[in-house]
C-alpha positions in Angstrom: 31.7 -2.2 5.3 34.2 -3.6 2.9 36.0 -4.9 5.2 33.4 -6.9 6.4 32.0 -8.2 3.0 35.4 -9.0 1.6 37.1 -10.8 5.0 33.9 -11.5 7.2 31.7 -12.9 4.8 34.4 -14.3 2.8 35.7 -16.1 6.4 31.9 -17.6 6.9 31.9 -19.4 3.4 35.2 -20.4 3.3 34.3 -22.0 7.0 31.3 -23.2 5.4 32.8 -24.9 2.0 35.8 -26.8 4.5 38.1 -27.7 1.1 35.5 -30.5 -0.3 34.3 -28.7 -3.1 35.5 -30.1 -6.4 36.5 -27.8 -9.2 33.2 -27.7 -11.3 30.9 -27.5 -7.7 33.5 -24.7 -6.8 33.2 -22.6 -10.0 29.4 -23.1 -9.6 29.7 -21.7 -5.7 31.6 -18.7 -6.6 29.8 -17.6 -9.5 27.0 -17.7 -6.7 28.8 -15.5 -4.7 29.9 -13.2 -6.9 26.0 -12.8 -7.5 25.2 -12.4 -3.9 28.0 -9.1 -4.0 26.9 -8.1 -7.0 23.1 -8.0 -5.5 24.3 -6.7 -1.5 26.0 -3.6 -3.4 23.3 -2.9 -5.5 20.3 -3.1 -2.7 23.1 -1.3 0.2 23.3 1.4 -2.2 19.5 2.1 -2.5 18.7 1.8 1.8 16.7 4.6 3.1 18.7 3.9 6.6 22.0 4.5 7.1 25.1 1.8 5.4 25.8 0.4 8.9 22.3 -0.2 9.9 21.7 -2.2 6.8 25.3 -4.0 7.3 24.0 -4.8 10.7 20.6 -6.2 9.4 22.5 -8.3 6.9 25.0 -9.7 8.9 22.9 -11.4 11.0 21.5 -12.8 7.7 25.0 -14.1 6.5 26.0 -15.2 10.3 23.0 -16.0 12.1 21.9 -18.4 9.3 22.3 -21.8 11.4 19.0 -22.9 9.8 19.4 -25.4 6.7 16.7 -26.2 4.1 16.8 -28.4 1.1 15.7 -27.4 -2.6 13.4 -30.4 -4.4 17.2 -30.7 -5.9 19.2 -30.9 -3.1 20.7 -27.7 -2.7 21.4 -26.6 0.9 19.9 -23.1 1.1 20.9 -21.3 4.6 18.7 -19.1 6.5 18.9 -17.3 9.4 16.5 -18.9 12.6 12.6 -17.5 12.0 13.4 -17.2 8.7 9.7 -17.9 6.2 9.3 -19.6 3.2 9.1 -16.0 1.6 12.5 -15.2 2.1 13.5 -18.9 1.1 11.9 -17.7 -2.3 14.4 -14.7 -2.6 17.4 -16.7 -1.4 16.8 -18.7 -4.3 16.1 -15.1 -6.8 14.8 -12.0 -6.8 12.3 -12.8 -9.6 10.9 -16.1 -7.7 10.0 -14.0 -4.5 8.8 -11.0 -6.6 6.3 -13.9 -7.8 5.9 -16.5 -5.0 2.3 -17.3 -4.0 3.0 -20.1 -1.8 5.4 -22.8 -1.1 5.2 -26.9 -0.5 7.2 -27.9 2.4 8.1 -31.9 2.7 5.0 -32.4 0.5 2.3 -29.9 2.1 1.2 -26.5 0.9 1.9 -23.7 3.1 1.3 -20.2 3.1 4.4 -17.5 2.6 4.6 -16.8 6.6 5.7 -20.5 7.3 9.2 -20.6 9.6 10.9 -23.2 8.3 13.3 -25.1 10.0 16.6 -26.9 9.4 15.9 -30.1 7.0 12.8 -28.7 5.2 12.5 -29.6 1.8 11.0 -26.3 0.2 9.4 -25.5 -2.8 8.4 -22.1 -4.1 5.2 -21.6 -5.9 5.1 -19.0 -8.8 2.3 -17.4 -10.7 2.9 -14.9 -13.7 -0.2 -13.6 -12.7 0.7 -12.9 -9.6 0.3 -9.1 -8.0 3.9 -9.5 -6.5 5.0 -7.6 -3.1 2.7 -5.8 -0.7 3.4 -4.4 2.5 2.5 -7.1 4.6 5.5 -9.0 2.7 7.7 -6.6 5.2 6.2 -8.5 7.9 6.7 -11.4 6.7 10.2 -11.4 5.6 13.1 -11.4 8.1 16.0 -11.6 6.5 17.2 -7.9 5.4 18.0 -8.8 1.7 14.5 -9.9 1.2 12.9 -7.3 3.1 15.4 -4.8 0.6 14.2 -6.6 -2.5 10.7 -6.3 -1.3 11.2 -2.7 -0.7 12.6 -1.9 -4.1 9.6 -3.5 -5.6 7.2 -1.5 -3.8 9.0 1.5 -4.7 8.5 0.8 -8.5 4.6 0.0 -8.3 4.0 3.3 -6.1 6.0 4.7 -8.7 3.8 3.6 -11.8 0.4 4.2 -9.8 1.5 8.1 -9.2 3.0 7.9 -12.9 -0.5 6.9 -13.9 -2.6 9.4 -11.6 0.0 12.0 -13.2 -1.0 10.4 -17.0 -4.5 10.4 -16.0 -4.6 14.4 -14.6 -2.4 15.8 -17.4 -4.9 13.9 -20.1 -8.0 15.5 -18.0 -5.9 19.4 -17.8 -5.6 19.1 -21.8 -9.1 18.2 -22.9 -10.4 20.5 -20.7 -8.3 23.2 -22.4 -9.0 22.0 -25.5 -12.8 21.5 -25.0 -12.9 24.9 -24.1 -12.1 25.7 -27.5 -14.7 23.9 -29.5 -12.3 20.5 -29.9 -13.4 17.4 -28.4 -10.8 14.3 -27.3 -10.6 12.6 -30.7 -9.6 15.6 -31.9 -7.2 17.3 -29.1 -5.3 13.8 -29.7 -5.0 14.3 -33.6 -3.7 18.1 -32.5 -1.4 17.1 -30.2 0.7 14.5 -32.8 3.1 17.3 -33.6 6.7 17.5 -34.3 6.7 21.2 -33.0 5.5 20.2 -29.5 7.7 17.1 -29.0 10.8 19.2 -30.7 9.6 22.1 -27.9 8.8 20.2 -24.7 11.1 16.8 -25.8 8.9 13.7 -25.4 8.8 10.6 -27.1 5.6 9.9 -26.5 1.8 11.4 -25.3 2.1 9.9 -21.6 5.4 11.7 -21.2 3.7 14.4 -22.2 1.0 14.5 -20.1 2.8 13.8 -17.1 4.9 17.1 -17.7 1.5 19.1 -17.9 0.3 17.7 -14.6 3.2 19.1 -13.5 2.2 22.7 -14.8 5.3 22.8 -17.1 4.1 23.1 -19.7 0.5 24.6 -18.8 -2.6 24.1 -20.7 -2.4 27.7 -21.8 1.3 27.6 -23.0 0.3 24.7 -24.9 -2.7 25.9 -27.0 -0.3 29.1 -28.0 2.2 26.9 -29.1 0.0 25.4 -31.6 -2.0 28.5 -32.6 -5.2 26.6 -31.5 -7.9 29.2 -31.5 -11.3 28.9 -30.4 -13.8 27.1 -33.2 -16.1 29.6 -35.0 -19.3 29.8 -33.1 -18.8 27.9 -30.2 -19.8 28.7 -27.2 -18.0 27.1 -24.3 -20.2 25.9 -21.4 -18.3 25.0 -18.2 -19.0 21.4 -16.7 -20.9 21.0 -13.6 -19.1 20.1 -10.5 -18.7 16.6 -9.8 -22.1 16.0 -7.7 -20.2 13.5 -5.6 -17.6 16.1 -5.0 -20.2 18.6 -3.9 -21.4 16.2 -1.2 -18.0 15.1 0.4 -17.9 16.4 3.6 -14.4 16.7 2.8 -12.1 18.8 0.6 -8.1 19.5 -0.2 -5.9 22.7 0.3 -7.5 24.9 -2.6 -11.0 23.5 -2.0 -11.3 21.8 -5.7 -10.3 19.2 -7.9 -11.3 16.7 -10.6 -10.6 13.9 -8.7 -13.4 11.7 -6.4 -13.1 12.0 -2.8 -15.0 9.3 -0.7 -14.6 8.3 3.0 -12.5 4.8 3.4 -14.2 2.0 4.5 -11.8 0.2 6.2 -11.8 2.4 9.3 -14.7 5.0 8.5 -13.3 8.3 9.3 -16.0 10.9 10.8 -15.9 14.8 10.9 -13.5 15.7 14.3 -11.1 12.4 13.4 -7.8 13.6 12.4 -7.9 12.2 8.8 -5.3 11.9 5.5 -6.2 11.8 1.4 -4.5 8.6 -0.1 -4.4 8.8 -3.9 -5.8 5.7 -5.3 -5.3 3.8 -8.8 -8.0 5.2 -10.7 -10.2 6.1 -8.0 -9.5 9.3 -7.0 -8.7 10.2 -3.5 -9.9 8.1 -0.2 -10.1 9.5 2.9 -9.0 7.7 6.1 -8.2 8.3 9.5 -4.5 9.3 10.3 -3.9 6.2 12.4 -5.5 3.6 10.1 -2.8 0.5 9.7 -3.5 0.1 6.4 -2.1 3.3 4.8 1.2 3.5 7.2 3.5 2.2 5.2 1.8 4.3 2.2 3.5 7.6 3.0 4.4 8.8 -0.7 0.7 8.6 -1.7 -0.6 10.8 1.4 -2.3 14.3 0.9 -3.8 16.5 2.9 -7.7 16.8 3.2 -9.9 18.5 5.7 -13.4 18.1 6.7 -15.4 21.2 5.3 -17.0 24.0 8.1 -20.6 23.8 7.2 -21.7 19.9 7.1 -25.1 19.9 7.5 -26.7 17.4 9.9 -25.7 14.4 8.1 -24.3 11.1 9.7 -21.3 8.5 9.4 -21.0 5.3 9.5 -19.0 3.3 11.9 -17.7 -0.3 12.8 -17.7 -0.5 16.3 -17.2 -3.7 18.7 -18.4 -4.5 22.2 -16.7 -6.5 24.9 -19.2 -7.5 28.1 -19.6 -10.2 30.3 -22.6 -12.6 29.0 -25.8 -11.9 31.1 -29.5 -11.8 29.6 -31.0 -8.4 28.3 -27.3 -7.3 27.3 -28.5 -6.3 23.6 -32.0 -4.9 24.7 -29.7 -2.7 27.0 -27.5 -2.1 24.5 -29.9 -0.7 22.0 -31.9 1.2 24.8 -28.1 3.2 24.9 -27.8 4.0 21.5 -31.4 4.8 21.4 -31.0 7.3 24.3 -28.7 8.7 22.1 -31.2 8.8 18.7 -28.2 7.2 17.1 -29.3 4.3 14.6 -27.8 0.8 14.4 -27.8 -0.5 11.2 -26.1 -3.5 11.3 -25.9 -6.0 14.5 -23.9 -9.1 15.0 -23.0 -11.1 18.4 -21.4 -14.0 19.6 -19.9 -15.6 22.5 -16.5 -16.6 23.3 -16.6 -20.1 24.4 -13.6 -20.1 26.8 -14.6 -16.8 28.9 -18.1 -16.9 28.4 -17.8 -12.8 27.2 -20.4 -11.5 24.7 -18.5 -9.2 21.6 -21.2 -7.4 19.8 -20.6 -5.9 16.5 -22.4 -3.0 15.5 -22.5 -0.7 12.6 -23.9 3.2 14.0 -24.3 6.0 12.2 -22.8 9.6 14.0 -22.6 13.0 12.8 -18.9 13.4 14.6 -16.8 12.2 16.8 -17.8 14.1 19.6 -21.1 12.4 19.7 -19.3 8.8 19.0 -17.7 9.6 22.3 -20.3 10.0 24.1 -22.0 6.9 23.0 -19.2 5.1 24.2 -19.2 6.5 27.6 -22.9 5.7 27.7 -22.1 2.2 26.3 -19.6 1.7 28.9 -21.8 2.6 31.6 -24.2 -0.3 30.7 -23.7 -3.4 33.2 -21.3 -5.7 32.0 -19.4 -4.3 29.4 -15.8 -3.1 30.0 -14.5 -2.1 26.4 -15.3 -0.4 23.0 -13.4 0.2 20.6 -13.6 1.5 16.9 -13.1 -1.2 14.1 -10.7 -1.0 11.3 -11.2 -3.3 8.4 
């Protein structure tokens, strides 16, 4: 890999520069080169995959770029072909693709996806307010040094959300400890400013602190012997309900409680009988979705395990489906006759027809109690004259 990055890549700008550099616009190149090493070790060093599968990945970057675009300058900025506007933005730095929102090519705003092509004249749009990377960035992106800077940022916000569900859970552990001896939060804060316990557990501050006790170490317990805290004179300590919407889930995790919510997600409405995950949210507690839904597989850090609960009464689920047929009269009536052979509702209908095969796709919202029944609705649905598909939507 040396080798590579200190002849190879060497080879391809020296090739590149052909001797007509003068000495300032030379200084200026290397210094840009040494800053391209400087970022390749860095980002090689923190791959997932192996050295040579990154070192492949890049150098197809570094000598597949035979695509040239301008800077509103006039710098040449080389990109390898299929190469977007996003990873133009990280060519030119890390921090204007952590915060590129757009991008104005030879005068005309486009969108980060654009493929640009040799003799663009591009120009990155910034925002200070902007979210920065998501995963669909990793789609996006082609070049490996922009899909690795991407990467690295995703890495630090999954790390602060978890940080923060940790901050969060700790905080709730304590005050319930503390509660349970007469001291409400106010107070339990006041308690826990104390040279003994930052001396003991070595924190600098209350959210270190509280992460560690989400972690069991230190525990609750250990804590309120460290401080002597003893229960108040006269109290008597009442233990809060259950959540209500906790008790309703018809879904719970490996020990069968916790403080957290638990809903079902929206985006691809997971029934009892689906093979479903937990995905910790920011703030929100835990959502439940299906094991195959897109939008959580790239999410793998923030997975948990869940499972639907035995006894679930005879309640029923949403769920997005759509309907491909051919157009004929009486399709919906038929439709509806279906799912009312069925006694399953529809609460939401939509239709329309694509103009350039004349086929009918019906959108429907049904309520099941599992997927077993969902099955069978779409076996009945597919025996109904025309149509040919249905499939489960995901948002």
């Amino acid at each position: 890999m040396d080798q590579v990055a200190e002849s190879g890549v060497a080879a391809h700008w020296k090739y590149k520069e052909g001797g007509h550099y003068n000495a300032k616009d030379e200084q200026k190149e290397i210094e840009e080169q040494l800053h391209w090493f400087r970022d390749f070790v860095s980002l090689s060093g923190e791959q997932n995959g192996s050295a040579s599968e990154y070192m492949a990945n890049l150098s197809n970057d570094i000598f597949g770029a035979n695509v040239y675009v301008f800077t509103p300058l006039g710098k040449v900025v080389d990109l390898p072909t299929g190469a977007t506007t996003l990873d133009f933005a990280y060519k030119i730095h890390t921090k204007v693709g952590d915060s590129a929102i757009g991008a104005i090519v030879n005068g005309s705003l486009v969108p980060l996806n654009t493929v640009l092509k040799t003799g663009d004249v591009c120009e990155i749009r910034t925002s200070k307010t902007s979210t920065g990377p998501n995963q669909s960035w990793l789609e996006i992106a082609k070049t490996a040094s922009a899909k690795a800077h991407i990467k690295k940022a995703l890495q630090k916000k999954d790390a602060s959300i978890m940080r923060e569900e940790k901050i969060k859970a700790g905080k709730l552990s304590i005050f319930d400890s503390f509660r349970s001896q007469g001291f409400n939060e106010e107070e339990t804060m006041q308690l826990l400013d104390n040279e003994r316990l930052r001396n003991e557990f070595h924190f600098t501050n209350l959210d270190d602190f509280f992460v560690m006790v989400a972690g069991k170490n230190p525990a609750p317990g250990t804590v309120l012997s460290l401080l002597h805290i003893r229960k108040k004179p006269g109290f008597e300590f009442k233990k809060k309900p259950i959540k209500e919407e906790n008790d309703k889930s018809p879904v719970t995790i490996p020990g069968g409680s916790s403080n957290l919510a638990i809903t079902l997600g929206k985006c691809c409405t997971p029934i009892p009988g689906d093979d479903i995950v937990g995905y910790i949210t920011k703030g929100k507690g835990i959502t439940v979705h299906r094991k195959n839904c897109p939008n959580i597989a790239h999410e793998q850090k923030r997975l948990i395990d869940v499972y639907w609960k035995e006894d679930l009464g005879i309640s029923k689920y949403p769920v997005d489906i759509e309907v491909y047929a051919n157009d004929r009269p009486g399709l919906l009536n038929d439709i509806l006759q279906a799912m009312a052979s069925k006694s399953i509702s529809v609460t939401d209908l939509r239709a329309h027809v694509i103009p350039e095969t004349l086929n009918d796709v019906v959108s429907m919202t049904i309520s099941v109690p599992d997927a077993k029944v969902l099955s069978d609705c779409f076996a009945d649905l597919l025996g109904v004259k025309g149509i040919y598909s249905v499939n489960r939507v995901t948002h």
